[in-house]
C-alpha positions as CSV (number, residue, x, y, z in Angstrom):
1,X,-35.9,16.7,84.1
2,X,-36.1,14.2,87.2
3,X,-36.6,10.7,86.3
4,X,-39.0,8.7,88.7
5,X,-37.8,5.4,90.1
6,X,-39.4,3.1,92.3
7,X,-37.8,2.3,95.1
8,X,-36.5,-1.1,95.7
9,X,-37.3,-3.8,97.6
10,X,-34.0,-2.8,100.4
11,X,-34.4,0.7,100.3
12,X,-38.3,0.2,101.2
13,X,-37.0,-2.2,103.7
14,X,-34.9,0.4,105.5
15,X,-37.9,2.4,106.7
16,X,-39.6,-0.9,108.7
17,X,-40.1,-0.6,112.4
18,X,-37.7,-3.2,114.8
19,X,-39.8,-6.2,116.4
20,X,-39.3,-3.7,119.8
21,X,-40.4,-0.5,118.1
22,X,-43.8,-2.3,116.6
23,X,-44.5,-3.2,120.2
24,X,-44.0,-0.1,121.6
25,X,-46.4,1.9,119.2
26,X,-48.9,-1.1,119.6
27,X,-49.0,-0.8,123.1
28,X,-48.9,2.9,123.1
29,X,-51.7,2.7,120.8
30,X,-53.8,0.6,122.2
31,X,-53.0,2.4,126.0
32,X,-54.5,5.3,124.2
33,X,-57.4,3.9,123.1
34,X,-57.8,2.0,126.1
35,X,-57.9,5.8,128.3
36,X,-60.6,7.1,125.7
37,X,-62.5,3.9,126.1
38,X,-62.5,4.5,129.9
39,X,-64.1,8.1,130.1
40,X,-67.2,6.8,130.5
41,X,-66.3,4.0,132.8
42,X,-66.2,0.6,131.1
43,X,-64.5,-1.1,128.4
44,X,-66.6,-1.8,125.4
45,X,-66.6,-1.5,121.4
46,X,-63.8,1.1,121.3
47,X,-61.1,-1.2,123.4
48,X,-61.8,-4.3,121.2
49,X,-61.4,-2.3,117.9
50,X,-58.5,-0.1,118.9
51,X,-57.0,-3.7,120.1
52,X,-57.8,-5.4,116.3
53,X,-56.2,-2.8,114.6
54,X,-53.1,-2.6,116.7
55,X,-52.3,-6.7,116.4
56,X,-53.6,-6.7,112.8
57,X,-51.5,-3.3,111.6
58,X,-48.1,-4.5,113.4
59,X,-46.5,-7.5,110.8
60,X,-47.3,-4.4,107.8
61,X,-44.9,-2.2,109.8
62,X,-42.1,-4.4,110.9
63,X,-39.4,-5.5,109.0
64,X,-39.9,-9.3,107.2
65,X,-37.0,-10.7,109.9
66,X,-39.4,-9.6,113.3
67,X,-42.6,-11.1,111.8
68,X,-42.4,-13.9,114.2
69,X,-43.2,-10.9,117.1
70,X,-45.9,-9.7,116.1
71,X,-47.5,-12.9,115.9
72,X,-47.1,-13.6,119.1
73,X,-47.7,-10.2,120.2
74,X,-52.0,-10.3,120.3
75,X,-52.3,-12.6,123.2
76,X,-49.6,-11.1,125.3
77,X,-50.8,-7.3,124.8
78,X,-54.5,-8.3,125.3
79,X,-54.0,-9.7,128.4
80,X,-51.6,-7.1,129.7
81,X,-53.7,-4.6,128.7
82,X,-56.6,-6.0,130.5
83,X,-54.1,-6.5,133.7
84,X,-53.5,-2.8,133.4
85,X,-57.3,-2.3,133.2
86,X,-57.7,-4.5,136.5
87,X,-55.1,-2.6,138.4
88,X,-56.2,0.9,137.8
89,X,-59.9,0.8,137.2
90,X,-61.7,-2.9,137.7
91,X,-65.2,-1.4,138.3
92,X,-64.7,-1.0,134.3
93,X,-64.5,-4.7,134.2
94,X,-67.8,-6.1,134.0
95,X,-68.7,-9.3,133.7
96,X,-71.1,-11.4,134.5
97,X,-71.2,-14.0,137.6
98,X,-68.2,-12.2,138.6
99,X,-67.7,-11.3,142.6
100,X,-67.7,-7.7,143.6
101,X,-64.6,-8.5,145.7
102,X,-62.9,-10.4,142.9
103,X,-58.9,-9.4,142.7
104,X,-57.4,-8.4,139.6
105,X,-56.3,-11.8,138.3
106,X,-59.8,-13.1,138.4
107,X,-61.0,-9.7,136.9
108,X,-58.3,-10.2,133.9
109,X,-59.1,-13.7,134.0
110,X,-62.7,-13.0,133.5
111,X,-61.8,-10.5,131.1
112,X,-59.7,-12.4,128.7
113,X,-62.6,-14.7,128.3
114,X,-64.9,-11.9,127.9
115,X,-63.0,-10.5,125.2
116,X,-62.3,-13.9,123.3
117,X,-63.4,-13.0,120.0
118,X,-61.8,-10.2,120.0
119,X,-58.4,-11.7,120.6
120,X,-59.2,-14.7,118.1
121,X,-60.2,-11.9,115.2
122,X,-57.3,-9.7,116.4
123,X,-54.8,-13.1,115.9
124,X,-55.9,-14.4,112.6
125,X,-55.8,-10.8,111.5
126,X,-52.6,-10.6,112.7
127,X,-51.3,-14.2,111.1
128,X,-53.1,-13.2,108.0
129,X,-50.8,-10.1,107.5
130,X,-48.0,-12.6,108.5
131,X,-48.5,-14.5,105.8
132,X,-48.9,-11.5,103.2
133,X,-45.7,-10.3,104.0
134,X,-44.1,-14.0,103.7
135,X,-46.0,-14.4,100.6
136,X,-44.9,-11.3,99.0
137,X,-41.6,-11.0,100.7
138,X,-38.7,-10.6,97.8
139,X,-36.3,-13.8,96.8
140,X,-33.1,-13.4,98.8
């Protein structure tokens, strides 16, 4: 008969993503949601959640030495993602008091500020899950 062990603390530590490999898969996601978000032709609910849940999901997946990444990551992806947004499709950007011939810096610009809350949940999510991880982190 099999005994069951738990694993330990290194062995679980083995399968954590790299600081580079969380990024990627948050950006990946969050391009993903971003395209479903477009289909009918402006950003909305969909792009602020799928955005939350990437910044706030990333310090559970990386390993306990690339923590400092993922806090950093929310402000940087938001804003590139928004960039993105304001190359490809701007007419999804809409925003009050802004010009119909505004470039896309002043439609991320406008943007960023639209979606403030969103980036300040998606942040202290995302420091919150820091500071699990450092809470809970095993004694080296």
């Amino acid at each position: 008969m099999s005994s069951m062990t738990a694993r330990s603390p290194v062995a679980m530590a083995r399968r954590d993503l790299s600081a580079q490999g969380a990024v990627v898969l948050a950006s990946g996601s969050l391009a993903a949601v971003t395209a479903l978000d477009l289909i009918d032709g402006r950003l909305g609910f969909l792009f602020s959640l799928g955005f939350v849940l990437a910044v706030a999901t990333a310090p559970m997946s990386v390993d306990i030495r690339s923590l400092i990444t993922t806090g950093v990551m929310p402000p940087v992806l938001l804003i590139g993602a928004l960039f993105a947004v304001a190359m490809v499709a701007p007419e999804a950007i809409v925003v009050d008091g802004l010009p119909a011939g505004a470039g896309a810096f002043a439609h991320t610009v406008a943007a960023t500020i639209d979606h403030g809350v969103t980036l300040v949940v998606g942040h202290v999510l995302a420091l919150a899950g820091i500071g699990i991880r450092v809470v809970t982190a095993p004694a080296a």
